[in-house]
C-alpha positions as CSV (number, residue, x, y, z in Angstrom):
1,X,101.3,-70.2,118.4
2,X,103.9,-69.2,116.1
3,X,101.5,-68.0,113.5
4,X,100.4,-65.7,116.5
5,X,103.9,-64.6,117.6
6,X,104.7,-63.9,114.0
7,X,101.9,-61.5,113.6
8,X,102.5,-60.1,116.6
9,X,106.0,-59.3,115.3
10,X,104.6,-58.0,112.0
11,X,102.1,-55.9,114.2
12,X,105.2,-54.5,116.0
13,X,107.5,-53.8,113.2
14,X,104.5,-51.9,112.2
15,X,103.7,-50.1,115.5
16,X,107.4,-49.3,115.3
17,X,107.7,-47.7,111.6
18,X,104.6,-45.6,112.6
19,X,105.8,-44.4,115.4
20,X,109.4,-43.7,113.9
21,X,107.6,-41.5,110.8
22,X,104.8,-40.0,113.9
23,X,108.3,-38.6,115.6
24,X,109.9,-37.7,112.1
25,X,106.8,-36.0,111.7
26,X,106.5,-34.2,114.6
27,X,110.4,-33.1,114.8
28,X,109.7,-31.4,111.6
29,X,106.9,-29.8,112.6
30,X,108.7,-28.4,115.9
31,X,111.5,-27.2,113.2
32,X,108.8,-25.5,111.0
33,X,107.0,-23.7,114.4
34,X,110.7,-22.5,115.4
35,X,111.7,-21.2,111.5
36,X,107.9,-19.7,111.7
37,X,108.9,-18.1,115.2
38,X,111.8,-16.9,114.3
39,X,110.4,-15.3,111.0
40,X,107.3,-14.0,112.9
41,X,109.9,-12.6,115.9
42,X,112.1,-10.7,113.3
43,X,109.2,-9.1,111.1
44,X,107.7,-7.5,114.3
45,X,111.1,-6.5,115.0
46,X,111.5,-4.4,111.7
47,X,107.9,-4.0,111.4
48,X,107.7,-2.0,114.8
49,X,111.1,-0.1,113.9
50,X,109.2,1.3,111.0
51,X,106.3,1.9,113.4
52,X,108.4,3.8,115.4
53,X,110.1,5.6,112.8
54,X,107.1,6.9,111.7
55,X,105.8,8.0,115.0
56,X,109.4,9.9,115.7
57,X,109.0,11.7,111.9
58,X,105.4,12.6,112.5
59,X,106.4,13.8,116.2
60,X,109.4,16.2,114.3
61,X,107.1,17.4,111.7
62,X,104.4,18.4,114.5
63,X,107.1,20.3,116.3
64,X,108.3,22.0,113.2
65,X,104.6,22.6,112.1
66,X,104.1,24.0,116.2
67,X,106.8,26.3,116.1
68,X,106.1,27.8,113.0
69,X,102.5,28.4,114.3
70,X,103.6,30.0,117.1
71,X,106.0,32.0,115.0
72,X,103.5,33.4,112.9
73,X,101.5,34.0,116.2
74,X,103.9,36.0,117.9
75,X,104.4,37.8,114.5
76,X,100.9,38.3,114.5
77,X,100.5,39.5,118.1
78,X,103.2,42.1,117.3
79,X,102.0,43.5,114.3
80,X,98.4,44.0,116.0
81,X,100.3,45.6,119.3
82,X,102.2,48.0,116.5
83,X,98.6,48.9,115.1
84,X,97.2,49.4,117.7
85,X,100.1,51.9,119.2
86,X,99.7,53.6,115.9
87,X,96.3,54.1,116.6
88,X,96.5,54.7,119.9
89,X,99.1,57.0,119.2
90,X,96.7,59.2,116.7
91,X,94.2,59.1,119.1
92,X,96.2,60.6,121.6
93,X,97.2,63.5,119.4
94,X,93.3,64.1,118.1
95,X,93.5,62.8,115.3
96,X,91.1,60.7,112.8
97,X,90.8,58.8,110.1
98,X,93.5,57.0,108.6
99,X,96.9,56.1,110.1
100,X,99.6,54.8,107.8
101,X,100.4,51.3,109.7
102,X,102.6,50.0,106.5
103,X,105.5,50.5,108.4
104,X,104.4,47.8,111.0
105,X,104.2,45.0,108.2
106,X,108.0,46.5,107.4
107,X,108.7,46.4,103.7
108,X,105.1,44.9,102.6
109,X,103.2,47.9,102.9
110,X,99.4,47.0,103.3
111,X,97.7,50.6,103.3
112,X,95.9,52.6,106.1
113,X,94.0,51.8,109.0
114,X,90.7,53.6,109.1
115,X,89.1,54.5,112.6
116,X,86.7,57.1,114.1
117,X,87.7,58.7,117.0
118,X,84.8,60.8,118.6
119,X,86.1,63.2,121.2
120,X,83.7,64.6,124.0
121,X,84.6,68.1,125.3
122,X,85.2,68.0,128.6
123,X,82.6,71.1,129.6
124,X,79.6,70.0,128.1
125,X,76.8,68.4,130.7
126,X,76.5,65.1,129.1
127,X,80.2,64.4,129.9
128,X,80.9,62.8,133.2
129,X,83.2,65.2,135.3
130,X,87.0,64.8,133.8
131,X,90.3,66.6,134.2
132,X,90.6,69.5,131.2
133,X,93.7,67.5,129.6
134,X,91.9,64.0,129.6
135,X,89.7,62.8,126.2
136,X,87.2,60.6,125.9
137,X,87.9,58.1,122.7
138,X,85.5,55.6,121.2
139,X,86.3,53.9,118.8
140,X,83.8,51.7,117.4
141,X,85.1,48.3,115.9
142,X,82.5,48.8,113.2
143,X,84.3,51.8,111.8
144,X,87.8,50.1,111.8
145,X,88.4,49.4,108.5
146,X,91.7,47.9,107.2
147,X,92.3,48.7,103.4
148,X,95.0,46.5,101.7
């Protein structure tokens, strides 16, 4: 029985070194997982920082790119309100044909708007009963021509 114990010993000491390099082995696999967290933790960090950074530069040049839309819109909007005073203006006074708008673009003169008024006299039948100072104007969109 002491050739038994003695390989039980031997089967021990071996149990033993196993389990000694199975813990070495896992306690440096627990370090690698946390270094691996850690790493993994800090790129998202930066990597959504850049995400975000992004997102806030794309956001600034929207709004820039937005406001000089609507800049060019309300310069728009007022140069088609000066045209059509002008016209409005000539058609109040009888007038067509051209009307120098190059003024409304200020120094960038583009030309003359071209439009045909047609005026109906008040007295003839066709004409719906109107006060003697009132005109009909028509102006058809066709006939508008902008020359540049």
């Amino acid at each position: 029985s002491i050739k038994t114990i003695e390989t039980l010993k031997q089967q021990l000491l071996a149990a033993q070194a196993t389990s000694r390099e199975n813990l070495s082995g896992a306690a440096n696999a627990q370090a690698k997982l946390a270094a691996s967290e850690g790493s993994w933790k800090q790129r998202k960090r930066l990597w959504t920082r850049k995400l975000l950074i992004r997102d806030n530069a794309r956001s600034l040049d929207l709004s820039a790119q937005n406001a000089l839309l609507h800049q060019h819109l309300e310069t728009v909007s007022t140069q088609a309100m000066r045209i059509r005073q002008a016209v409005d203006s000539s058609a109040m006074e009888g007038t067509s044909g051209d009307v120098d708008v190059g003024g409304v673009f200020g120094a960038s003169s583009i030309g003359k708007v071209s439009f045909s008024a047609y005026h109906q006299d008040p007295s003839t039948p066709s004409t719906p009963a109107a006060h003697p100072r009132e005109k009909l104007l028509q102006l058809d969109p066709a006939k508008i021509n902008i020359d540049g």
